[in-house]
Backbone as JSON Lines, residues from 0, in Angstrom:
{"i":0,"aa":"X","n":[126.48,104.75,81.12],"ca":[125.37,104.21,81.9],"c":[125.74,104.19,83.39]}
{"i":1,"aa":"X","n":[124.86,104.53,84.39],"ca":[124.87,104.92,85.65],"c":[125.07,102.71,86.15]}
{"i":2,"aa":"X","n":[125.69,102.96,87.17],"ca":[126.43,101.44,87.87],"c":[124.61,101.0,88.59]}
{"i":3,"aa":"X","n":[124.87,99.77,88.28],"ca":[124.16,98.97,89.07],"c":[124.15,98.12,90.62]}
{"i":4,"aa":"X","n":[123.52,98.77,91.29],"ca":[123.6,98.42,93.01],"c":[122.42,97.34,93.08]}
{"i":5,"aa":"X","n":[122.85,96.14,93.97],"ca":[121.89,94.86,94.59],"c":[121.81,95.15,95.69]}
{"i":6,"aa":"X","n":[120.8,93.74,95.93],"ca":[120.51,94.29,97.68],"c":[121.91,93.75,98.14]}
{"i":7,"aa":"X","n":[121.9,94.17,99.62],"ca":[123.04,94.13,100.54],"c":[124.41,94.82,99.91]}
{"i":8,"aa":"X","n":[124.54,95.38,99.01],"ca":[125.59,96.16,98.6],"c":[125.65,97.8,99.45]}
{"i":9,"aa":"X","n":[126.42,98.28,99.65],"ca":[126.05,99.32,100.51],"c":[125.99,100.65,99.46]}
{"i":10,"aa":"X","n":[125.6,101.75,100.06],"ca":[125.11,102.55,99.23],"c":[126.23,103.59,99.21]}
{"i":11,"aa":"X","n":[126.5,104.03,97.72],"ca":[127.54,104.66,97.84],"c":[127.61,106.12,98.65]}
{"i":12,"aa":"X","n":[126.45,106.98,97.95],"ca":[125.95,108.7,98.01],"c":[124.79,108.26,98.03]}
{"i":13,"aa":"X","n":[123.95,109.1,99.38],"ca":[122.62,109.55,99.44],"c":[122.46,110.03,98.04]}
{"i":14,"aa":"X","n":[120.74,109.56,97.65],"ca":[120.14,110.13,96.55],"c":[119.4,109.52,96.37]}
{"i":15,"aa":"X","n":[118.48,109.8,95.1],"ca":[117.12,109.02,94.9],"c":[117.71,108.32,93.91]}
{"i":16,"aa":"X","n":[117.06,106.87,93.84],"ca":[117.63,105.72,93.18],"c":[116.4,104.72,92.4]}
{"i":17,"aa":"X","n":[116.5,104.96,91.22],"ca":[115.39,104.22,90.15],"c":[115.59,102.6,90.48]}
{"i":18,"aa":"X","n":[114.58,102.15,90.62],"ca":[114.42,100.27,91.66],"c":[113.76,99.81,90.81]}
{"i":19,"aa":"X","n":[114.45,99.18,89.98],"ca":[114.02,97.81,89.07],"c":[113.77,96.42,89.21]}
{"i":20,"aa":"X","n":[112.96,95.94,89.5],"ca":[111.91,94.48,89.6],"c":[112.05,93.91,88.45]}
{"i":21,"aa":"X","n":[111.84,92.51,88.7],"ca":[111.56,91.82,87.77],"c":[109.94,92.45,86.88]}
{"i":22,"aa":"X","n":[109.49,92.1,85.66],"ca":[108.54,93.27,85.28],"c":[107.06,92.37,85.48]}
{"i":23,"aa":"X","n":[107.4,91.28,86.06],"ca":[105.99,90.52,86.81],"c":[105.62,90.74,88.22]}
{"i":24,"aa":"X","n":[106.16,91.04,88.77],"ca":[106.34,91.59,89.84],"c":[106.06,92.71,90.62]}
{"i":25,"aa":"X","n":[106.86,93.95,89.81],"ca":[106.5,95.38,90.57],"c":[107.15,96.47,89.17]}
{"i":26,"aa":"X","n":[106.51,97.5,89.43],"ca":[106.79,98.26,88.23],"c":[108.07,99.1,88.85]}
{"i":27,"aa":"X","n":[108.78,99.77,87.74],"ca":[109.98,100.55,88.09],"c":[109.46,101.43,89.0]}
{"i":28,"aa":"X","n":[109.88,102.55,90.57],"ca":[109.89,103.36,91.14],"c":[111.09,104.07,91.68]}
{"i":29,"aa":"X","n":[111.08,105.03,92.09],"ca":[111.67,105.66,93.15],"c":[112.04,105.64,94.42]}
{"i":30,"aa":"X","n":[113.38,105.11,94.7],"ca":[113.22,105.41,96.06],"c":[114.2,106.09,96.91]}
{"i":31,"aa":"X","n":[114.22,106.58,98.02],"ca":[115.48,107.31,98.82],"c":[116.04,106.35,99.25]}
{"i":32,"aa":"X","n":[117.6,106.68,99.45],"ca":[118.73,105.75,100.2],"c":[119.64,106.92,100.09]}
{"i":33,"aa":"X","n":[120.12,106.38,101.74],"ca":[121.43,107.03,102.26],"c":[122.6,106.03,102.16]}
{"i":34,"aa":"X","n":[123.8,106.39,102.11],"ca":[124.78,106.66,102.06],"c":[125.11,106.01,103.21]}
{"i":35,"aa":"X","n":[126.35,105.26,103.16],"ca":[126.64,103.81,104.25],"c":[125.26,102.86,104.81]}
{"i":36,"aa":"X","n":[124.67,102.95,104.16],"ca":[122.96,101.96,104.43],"c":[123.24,101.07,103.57]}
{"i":37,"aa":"X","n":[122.56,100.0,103.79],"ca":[122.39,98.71,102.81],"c":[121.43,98.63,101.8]}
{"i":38,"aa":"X","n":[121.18,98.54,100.73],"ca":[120.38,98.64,99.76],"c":[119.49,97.07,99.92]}
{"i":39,"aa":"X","n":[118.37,97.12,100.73],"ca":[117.28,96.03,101.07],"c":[117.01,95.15,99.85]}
{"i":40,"aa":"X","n":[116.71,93.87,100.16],"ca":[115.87,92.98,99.12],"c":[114.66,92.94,99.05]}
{"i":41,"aa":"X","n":[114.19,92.39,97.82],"ca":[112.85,92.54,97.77],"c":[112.27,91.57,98.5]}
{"i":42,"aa":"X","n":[110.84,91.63,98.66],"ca":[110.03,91.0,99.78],"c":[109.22,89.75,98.69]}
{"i":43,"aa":"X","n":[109.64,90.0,97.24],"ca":[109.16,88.9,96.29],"c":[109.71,89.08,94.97]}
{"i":44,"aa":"X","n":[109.12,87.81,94.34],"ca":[109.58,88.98,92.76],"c":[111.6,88.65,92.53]}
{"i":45,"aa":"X","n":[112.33,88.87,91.41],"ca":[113.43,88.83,91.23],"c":[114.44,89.88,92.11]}
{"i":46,"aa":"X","n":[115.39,89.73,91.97],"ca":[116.43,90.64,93.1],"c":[116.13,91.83,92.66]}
{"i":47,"aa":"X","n":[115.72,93.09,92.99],"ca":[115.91,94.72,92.84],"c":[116.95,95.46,92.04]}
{"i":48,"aa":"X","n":[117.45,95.98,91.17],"ca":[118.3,96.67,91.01],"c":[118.44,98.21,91.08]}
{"i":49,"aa":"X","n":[119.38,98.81,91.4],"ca":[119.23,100.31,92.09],"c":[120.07,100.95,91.25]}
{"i":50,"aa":"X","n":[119.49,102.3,90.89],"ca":[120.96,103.1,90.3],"c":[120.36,104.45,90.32]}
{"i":51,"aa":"X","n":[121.57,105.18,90.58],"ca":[121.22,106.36,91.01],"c":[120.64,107.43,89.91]}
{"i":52,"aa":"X","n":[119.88,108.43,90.65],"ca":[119.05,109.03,89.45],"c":[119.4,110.42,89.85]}
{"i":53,"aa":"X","n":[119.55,110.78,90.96],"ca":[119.68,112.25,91.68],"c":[120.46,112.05,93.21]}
{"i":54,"aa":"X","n":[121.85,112.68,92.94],"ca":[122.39,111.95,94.1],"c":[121.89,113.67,95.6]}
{"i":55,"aa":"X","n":[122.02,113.59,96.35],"ca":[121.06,113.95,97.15],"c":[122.1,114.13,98.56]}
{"i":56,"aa":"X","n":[122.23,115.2,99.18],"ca":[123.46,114.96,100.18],"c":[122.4,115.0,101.77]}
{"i":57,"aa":"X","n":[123.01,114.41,102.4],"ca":[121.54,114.16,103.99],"c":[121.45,115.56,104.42]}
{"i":58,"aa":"X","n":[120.37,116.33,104.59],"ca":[120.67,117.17,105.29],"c":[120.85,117.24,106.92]}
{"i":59,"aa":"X","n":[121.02,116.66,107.36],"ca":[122.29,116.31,108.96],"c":[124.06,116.48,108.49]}
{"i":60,"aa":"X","n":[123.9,116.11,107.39],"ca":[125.67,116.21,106.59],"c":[126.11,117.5,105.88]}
{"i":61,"aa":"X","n":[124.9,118.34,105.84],"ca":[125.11,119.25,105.23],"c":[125.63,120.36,105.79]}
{"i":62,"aa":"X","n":[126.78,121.72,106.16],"ca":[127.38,122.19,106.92],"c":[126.45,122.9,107.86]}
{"i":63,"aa":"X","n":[125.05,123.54,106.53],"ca":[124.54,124.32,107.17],"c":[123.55,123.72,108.34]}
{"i":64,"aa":"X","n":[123.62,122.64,108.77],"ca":[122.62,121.94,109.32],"c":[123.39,121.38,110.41]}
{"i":65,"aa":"X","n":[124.51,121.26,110.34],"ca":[125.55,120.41,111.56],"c":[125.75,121.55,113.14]}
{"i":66,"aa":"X","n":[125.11,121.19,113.85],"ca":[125.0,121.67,115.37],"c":[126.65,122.07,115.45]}
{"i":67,"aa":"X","n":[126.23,123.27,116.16],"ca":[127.98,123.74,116.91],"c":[128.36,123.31,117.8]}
{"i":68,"aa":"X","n":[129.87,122.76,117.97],"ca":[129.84,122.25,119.55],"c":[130.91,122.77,119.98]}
């Protein structure tokens, strides 16, 4: 089973990350997070839980995308 991330935990790897609510609250979704970012709290409802579903690399990080200097 894929690890469970809370809010303010930082994010390990960019990727899309399945966000679990309490189930009165808000239904399961999708969402993007990068990589050294903080994984936000919810705005109601029980604490969020995050776990990764498709890890996802930034494209700014990616070689082919990094400016020459």
């Amino acid at each position: 089973m894929s690890q469970e991330h809370r809010p303010g935990s930082q994010v390990p790897e960019s990727g899309i990350y399945t966000d679990t609510h309490d189930e009165n609250h808000a239904q399961r979704h999708d969402v993007t997070c990068i990589a050294g970012e903080h994984f936000p709290p919810c705005r109601g409802g029980e604490h969020p839980r995050f776990v990764l579903r498709l890890a996802a690399q930034h494209v700014l990080k990616h070689p082919s995308f990094i400016p020459n200097r």
